[in-house]
C-alpha positions as a Markdown table, in Angstrom:
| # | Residue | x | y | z |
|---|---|---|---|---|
| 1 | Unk | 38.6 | 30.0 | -2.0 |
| 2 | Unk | 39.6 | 33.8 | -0.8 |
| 3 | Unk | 38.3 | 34.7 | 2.7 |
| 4 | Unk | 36.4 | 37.4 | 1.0 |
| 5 | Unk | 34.6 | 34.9 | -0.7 |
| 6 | Unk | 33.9 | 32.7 | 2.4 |
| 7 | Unk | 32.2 | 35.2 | 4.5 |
| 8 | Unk | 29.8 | 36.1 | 1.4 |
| 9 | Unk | 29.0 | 32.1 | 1.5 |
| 10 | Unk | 28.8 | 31.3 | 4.6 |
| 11 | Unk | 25.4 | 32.5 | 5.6 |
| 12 | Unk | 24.0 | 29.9 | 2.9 |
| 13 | Unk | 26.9 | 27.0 | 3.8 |
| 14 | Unk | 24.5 | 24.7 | 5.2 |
| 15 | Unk | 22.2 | 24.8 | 1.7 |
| 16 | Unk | 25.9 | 23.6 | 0.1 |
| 17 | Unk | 26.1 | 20.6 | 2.5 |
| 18 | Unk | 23.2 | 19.2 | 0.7 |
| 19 | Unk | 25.8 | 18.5 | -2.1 |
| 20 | Unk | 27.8 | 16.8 | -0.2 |
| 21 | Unk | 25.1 | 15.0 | 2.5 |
| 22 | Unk | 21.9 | 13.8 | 0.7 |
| 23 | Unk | 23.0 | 12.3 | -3.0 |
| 24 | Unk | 22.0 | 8.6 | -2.6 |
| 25 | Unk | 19.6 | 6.4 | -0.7 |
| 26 | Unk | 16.1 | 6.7 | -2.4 |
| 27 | Unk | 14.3 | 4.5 | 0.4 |
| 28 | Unk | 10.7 | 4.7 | -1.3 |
| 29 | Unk | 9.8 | 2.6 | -4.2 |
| 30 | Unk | 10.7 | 4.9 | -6.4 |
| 31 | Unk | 12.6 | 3.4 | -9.4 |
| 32 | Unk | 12.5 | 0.9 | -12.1 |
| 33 | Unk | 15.2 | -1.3 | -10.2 |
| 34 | Unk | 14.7 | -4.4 | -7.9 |
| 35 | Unk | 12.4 | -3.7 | -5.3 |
| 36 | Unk | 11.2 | -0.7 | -6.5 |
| 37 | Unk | 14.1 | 1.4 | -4.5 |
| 38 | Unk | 16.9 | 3.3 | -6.3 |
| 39 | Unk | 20.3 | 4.0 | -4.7 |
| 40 | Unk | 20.0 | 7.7 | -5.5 |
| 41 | Unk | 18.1 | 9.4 | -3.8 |
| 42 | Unk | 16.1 | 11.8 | -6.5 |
| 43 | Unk | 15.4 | 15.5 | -5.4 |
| 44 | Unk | 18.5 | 15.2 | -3.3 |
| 45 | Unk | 20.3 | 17.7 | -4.8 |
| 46 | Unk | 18.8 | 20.9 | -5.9 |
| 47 | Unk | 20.0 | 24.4 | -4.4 |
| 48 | Unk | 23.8 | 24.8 | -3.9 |
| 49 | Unk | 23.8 | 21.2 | -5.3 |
| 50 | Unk | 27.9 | 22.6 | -7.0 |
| 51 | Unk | 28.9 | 24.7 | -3.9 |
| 52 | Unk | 31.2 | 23.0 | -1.1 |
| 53 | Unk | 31.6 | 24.6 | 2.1 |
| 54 | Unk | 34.9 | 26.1 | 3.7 |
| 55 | Unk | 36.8 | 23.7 | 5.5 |
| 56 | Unk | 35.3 | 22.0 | 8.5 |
| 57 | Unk | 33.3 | 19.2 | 10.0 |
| 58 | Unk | 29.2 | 19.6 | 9.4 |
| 59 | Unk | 26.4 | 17.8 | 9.9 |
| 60 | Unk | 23.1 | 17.4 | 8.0 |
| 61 | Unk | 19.8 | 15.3 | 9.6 |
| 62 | Unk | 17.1 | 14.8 | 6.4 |
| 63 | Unk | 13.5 | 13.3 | 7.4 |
| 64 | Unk | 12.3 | 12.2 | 3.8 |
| 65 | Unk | 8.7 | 11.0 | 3.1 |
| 66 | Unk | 7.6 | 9.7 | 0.2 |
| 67 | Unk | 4.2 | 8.0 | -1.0 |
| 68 | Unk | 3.3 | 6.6 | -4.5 |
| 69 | Unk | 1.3 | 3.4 | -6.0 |
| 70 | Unk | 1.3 | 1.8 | -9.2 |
| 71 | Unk | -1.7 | 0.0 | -10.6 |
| 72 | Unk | -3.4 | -0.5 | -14.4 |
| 73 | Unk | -2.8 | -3.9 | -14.6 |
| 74 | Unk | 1.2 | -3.3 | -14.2 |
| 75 | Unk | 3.6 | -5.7 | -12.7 |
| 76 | Unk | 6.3 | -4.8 | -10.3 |
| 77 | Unk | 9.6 | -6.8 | -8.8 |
| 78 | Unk | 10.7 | -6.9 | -5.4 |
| 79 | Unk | 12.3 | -9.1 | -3.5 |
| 80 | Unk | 12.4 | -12.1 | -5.4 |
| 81 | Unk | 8.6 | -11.9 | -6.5 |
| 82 | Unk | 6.3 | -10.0 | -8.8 |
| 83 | Unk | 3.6 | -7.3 | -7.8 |
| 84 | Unk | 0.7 | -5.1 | -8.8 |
| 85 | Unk | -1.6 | -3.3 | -7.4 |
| 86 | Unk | 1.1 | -1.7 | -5.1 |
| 87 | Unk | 0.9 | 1.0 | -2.7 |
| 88 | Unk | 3.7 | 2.2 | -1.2 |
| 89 | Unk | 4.9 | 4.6 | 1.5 |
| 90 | Unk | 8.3 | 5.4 | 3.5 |
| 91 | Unk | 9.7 | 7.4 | 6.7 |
| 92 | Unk | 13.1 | 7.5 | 6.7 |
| 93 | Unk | 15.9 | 9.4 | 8.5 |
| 94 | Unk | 19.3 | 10.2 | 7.2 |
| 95 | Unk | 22.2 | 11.8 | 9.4 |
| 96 | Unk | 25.4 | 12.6 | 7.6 |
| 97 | Unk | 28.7 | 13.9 | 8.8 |
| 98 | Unk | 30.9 | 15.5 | 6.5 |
| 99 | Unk | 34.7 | 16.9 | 7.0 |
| 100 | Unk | 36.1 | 19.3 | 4.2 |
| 101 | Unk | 39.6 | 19.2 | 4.5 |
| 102 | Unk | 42.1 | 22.1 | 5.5 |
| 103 | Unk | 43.9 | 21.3 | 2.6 |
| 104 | Unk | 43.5 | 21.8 | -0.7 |
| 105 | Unk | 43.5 | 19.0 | -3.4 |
| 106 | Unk | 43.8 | 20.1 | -7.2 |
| 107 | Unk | 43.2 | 23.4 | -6.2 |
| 108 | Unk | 39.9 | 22.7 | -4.4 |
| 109 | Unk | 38.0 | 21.7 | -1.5 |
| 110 | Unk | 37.8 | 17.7 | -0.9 |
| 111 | Unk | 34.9 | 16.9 | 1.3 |
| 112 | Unk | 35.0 | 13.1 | 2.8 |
| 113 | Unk | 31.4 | 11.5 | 4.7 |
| 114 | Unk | 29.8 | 8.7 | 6.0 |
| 115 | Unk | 25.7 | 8.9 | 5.3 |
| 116 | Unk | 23.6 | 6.4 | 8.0 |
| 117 | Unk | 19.9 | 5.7 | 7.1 |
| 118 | Unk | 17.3 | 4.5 | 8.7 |
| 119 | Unk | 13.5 | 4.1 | 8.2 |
| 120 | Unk | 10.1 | 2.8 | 8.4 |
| 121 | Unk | 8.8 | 1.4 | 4.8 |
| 122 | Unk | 4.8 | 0.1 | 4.6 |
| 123 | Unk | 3.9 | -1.8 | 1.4 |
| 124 | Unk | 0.6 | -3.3 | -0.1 |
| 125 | Unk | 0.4 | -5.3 | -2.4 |
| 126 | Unk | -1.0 | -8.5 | -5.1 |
| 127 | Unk | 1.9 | -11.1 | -4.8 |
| 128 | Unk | 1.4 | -12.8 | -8.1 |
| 129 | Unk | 1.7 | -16.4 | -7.5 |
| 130 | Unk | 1.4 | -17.1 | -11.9 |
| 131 | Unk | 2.8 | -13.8 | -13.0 |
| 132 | Unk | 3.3 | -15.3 | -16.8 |
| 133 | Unk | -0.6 | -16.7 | -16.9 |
| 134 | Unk | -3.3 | -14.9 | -18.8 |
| 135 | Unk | -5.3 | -14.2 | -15.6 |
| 136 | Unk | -2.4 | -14.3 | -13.2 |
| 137 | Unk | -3.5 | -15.5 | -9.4 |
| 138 | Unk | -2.8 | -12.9 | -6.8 |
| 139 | Unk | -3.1 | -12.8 | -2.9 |
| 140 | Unk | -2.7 | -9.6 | -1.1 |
| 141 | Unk | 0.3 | -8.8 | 1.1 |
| 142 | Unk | 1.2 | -6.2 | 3.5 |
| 143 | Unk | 4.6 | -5.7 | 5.0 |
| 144 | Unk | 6.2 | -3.4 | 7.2 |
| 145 | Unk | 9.1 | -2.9 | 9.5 |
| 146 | Unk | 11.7 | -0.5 | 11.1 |
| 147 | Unk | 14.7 | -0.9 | 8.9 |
| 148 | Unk | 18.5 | 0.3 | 9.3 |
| 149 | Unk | 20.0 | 0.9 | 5.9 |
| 150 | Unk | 23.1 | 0.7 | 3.8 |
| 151 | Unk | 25.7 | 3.5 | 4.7 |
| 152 | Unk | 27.0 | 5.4 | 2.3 |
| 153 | Unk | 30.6 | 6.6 | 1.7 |
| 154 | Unk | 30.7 | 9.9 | 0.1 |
| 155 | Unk | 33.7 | 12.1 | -1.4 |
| 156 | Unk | 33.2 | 15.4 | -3.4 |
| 157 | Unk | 36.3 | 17.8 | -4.7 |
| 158 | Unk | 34.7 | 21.0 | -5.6 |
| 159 | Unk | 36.4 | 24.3 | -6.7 |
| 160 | Unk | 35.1 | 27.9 | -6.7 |
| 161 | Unk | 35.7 | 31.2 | -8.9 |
| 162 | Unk | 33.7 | 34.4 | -8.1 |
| 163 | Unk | 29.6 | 33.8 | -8.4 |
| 164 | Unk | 30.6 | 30.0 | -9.5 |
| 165 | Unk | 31.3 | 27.0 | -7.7 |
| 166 | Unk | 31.0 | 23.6 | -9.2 |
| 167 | Unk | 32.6 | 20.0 | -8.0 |
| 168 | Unk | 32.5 | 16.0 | -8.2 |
| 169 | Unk | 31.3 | 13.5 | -6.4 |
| 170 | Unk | 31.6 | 9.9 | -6.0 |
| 171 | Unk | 29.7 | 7.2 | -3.8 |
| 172 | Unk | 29.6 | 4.1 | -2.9 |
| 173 | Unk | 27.0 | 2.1 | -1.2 |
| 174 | Unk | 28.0 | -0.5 | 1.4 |
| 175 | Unk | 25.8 | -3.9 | 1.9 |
| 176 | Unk | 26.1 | -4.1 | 5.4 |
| 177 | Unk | 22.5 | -3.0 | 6.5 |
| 178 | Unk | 19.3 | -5.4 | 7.7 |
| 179 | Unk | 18.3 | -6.7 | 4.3 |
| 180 | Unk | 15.0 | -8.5 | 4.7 |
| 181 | Unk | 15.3 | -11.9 | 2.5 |
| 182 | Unk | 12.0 | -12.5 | 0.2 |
| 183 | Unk | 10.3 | -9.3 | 1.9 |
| 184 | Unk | 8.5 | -6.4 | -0.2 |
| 185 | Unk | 9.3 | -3.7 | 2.2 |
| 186 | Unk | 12.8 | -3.4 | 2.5 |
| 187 | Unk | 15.3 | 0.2 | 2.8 |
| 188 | Unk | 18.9 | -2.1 | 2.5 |
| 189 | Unk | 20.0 | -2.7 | -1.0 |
| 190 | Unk | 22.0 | -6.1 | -0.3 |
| 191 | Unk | 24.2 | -5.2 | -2.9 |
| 192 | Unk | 27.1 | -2.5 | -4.1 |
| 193 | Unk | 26.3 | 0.8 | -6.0 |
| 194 | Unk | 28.3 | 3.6 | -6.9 |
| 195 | Unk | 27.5 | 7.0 | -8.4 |
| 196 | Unk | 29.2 | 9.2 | -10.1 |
| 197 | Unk | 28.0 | 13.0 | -10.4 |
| 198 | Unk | 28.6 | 16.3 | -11.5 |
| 199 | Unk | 27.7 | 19.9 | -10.3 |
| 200 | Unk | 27.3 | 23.2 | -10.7 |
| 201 | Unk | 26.0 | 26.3 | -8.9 |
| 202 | Unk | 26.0 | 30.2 | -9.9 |
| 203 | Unk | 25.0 | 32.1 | -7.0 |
| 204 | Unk | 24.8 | 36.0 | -7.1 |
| 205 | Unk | 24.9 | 37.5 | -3.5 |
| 206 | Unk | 24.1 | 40.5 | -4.2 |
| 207 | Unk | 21.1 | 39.9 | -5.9 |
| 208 | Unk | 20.1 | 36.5 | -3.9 |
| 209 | Unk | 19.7 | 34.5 | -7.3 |
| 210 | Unk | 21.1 | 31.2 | -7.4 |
| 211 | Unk | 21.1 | 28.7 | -10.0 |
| 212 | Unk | 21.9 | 25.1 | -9.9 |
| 213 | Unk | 22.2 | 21.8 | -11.7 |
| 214 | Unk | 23.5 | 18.2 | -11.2 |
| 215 | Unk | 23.6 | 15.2 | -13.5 |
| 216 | Unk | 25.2 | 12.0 | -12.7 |
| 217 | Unk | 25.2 | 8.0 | -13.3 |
| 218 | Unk | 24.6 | 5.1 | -11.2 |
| 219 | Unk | 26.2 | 1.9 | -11.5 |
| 220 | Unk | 24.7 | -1.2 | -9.6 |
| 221 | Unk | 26.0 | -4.7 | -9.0 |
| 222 | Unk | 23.9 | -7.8 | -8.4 |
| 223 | Unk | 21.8 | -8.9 | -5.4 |
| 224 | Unk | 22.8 | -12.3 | -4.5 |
| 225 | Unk | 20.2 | -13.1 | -2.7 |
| 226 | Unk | 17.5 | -12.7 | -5.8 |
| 227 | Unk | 20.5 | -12.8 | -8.6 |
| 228 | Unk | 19.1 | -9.8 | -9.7 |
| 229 | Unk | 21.1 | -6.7 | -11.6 |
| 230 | Unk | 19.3 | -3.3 | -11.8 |
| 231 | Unk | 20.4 | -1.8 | -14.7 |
| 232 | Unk | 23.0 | 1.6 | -14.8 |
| 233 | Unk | 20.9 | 4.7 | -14.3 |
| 234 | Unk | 20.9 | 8.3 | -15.0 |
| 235 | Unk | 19.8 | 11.5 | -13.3 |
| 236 | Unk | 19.8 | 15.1 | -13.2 |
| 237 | Unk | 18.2 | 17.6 | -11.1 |
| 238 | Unk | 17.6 | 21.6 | -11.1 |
| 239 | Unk | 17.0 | 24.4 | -9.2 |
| 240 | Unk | 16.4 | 28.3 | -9.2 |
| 241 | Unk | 16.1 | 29.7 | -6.0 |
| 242 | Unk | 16.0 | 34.0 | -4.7 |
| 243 | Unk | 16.9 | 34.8 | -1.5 |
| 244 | Unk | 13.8 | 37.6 | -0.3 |
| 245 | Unk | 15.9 | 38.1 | 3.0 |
| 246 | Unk | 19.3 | 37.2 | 4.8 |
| 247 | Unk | 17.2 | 34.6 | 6.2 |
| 248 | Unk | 14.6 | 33.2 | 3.6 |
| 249 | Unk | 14.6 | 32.1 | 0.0 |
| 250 | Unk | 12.1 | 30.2 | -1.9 |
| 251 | Unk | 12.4 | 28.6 | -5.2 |
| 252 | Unk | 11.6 | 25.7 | -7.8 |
| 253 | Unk | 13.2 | 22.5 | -7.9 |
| 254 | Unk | 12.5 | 19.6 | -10.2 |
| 255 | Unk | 14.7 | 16.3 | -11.6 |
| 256 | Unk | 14.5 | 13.8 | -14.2 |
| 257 | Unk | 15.5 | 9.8 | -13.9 |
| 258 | Unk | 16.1 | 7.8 | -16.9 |
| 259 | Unk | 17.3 | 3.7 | -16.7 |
| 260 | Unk | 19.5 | 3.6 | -19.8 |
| 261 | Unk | 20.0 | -0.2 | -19.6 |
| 262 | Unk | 17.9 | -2.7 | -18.5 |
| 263 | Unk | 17.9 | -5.0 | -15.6 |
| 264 | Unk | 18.9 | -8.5 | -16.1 |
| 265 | Unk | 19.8 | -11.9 | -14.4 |
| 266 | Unk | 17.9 | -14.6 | -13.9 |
| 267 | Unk | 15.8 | -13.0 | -11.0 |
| 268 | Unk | 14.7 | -9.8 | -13.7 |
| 269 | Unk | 11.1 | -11.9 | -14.2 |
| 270 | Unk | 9.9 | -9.0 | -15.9 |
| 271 | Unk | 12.8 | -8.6 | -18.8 |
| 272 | Unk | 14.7 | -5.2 | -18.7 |
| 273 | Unk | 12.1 | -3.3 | -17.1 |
| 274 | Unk | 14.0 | 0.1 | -17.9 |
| 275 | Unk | 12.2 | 2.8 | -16.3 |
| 276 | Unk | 11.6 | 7.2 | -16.9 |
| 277 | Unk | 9.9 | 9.8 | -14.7 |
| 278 | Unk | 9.5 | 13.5 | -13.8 |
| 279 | Unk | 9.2 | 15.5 | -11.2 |
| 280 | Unk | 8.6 | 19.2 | -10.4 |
| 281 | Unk | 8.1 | 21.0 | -6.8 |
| 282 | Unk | 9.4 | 23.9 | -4.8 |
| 283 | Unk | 11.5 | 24.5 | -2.1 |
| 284 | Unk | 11.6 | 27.4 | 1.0 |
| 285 | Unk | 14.4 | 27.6 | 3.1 |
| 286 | Unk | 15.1 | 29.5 | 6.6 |
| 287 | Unk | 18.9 | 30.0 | 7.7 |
| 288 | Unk | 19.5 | 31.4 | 11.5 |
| 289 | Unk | 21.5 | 31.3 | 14.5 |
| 290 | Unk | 21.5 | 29.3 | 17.9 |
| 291 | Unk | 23.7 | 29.7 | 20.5 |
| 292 | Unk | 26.1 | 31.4 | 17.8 |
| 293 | Unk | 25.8 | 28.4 | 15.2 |
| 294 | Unk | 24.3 | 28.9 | 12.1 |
| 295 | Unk | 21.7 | 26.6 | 10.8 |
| 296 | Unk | 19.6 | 26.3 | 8.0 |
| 297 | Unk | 16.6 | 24.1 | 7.5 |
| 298 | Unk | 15.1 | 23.8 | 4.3 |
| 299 | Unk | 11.6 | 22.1 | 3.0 |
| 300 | Unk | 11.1 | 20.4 | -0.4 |
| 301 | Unk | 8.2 | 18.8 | -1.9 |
| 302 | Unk | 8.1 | 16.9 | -5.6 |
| 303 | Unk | 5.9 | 15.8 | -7.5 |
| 304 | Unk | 6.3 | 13.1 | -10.0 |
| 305 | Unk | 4.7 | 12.8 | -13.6 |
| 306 | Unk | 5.1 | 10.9 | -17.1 |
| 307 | Unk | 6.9 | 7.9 | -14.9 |
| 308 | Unk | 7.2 | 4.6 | -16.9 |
| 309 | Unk | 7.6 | 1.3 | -15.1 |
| 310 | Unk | 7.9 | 2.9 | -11.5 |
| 311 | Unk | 5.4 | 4.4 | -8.9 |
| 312 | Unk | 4.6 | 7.2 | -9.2 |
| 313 | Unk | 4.0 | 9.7 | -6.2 |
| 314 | Unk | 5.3 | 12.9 | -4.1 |
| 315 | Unk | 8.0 | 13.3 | -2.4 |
| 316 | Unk | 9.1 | 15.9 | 0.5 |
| 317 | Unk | 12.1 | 16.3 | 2.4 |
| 318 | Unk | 13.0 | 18.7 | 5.7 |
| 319 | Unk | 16.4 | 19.5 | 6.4 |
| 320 | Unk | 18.4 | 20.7 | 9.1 |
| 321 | Unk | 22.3 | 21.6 | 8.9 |
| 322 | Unk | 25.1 | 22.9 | 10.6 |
| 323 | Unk | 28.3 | 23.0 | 11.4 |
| 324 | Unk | 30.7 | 21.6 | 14.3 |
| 325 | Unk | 33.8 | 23.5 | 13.3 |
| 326 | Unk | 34.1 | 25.9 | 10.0 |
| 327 | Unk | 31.5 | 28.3 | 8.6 |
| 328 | Unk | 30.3 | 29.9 | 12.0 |
């Protein structure tokens, strides 16, 4: 990337982390897997979701809320056992540190990081003690607890030509977090994931138009706690955002998650249990300077719609980026 190039970016570098920092981890209930919790993290990647930042080491802190239920009579697995009735609700905290290497690779930038989550999850629930019985029996359960997560190893290569920038990403979840055996509210996985994505960005900054999409599969293995496998998942997210100063832009944002196979294993009670949804929202985002770093902190809220065999509920994120060495 020409050093022409890099000063027009580098006033919106922090937006580009998010492509690098906040691709997996969906803490909430918030997908047709086990326990309700996908390993990517949906409305993750929106603005600048193709652009990687010049070379460097950045951070990125994400507070993520979510809140969604699930009721109509409809069943639900987690850990080990079968729901309804469920209402769910998550704080969590992701920090990620991210170095883009001096050197090029392919003829682009390869970012390496290491994403560390931690949260607070509160579920209700019916735990069906006769799930299979024509008027199942159900007692009422409430769990919650402070819970450190999986880290997640992350690696993007990402190239750039005039207005476009576009890269690849992999991940790969790590099972070493505080998995919570035969508990409904859990943010560990307890088993391996990897995701493999694409993206794209057009950005104009002249105008202040930018333009951005990512789409991208998620392979899972089994828990072998609950001998469950969720099954391989798909995703892709969108964004359109207009920068109305140097400093602040506003946009929409929206994403779409489809389960093309189903669970399985003799913990899937509930058969494949392949699951769709939604979402739309909008995003505003602030970029300035302290003590002669630049930092940008960005706010995102989603809301979900024509979700099958999930919860289904809003989402919001807050942002806050920077860097340690690079872009300043």
């Amino acid at each position: 990337m020409r050093t022409k190039e890099r000063s027009a970016h580098a006033a919106t570098f922090a937006a580009g982390l998010s492509s690098l920092a906040v691709l997996s981890l969906a803490p909430a209930p918030a997908e047709a897997a086990e326990n309700g919790i996908g390993f990517y993290l949906l409305g993750g990647r929106g603005p600048m979701a193709g652009y990687i930042p010049p070379p460097g080491f950045y951070v990125q802190d994400d507070v993520y809320y979510y809140s969604g239920s699930i009721g109509g009579n409809k069943q639900f697995p987690s850990g080990g056992q079968i729901l309804a009735e469920v209402n769910a609700q998550i704080v969590a905290d992701f920090l990620t540190a991210t170095w883009v290497l001096p050197t090029e690779v392919f003829g682009g930038n390869l970012a390496v990081g290491l994403l560390l989550p931690l949260g607070q999850p509160d579920v209700s629930a019916d735990v069906l003690v006769n799930p299979v019985a024509v008027n199942p029996v159900s007692r009422r359960a409430t769990d919650s607890a402070f819970i450190f997560g999986d880290p997640v190893a992350t690696m993007s290569l990402g190239w750039h030509s005039g207005n476009w920038h576009w890269n690849v990403t992999g991940l790969l979840n790590i099972p070493v977090g505080d998995y919570r055996e035969g508990e409904i509210a859990n943010l560990a996985f307890h088993r391996v994931a990897a995701d493999v994505s694409g993206a794209i960005t057009w950005l104009d900054p002249t105008s202040g138009w930018e333009a951005s999409a990512a789409v991208g599969v998620t392979f899972n293995g089994t828990n072998p706690v609950t001998e469950y496998t969720t099954g391989t998942e798909f995703h892709a997210e969108w964004a359109v955002t207009k920068m109305l100063t140097k400093q602040f832009s506003l946009g929409l944002v929206g994403y779409f998650y489809d389960q093309i196979t189903g669970d399985s294993g003799p913990g899937a009670r509930l058969g494949p249990f392949e699951g769709r949804a939604i979402a739309l929202g909008g995003t505003v985002a602030y970029n300035f300077e302290f003590a002669g770093t630049p930092l940008s902190t960005r706010v995102k809220i989603y809301r979900e719609f024509d979700v099958v065999n999930r919860l289904e509920g809003t989402a919001g994120y807050f942002t806050v980026a920077f860097p340690l060495t690079g872009a300043k």
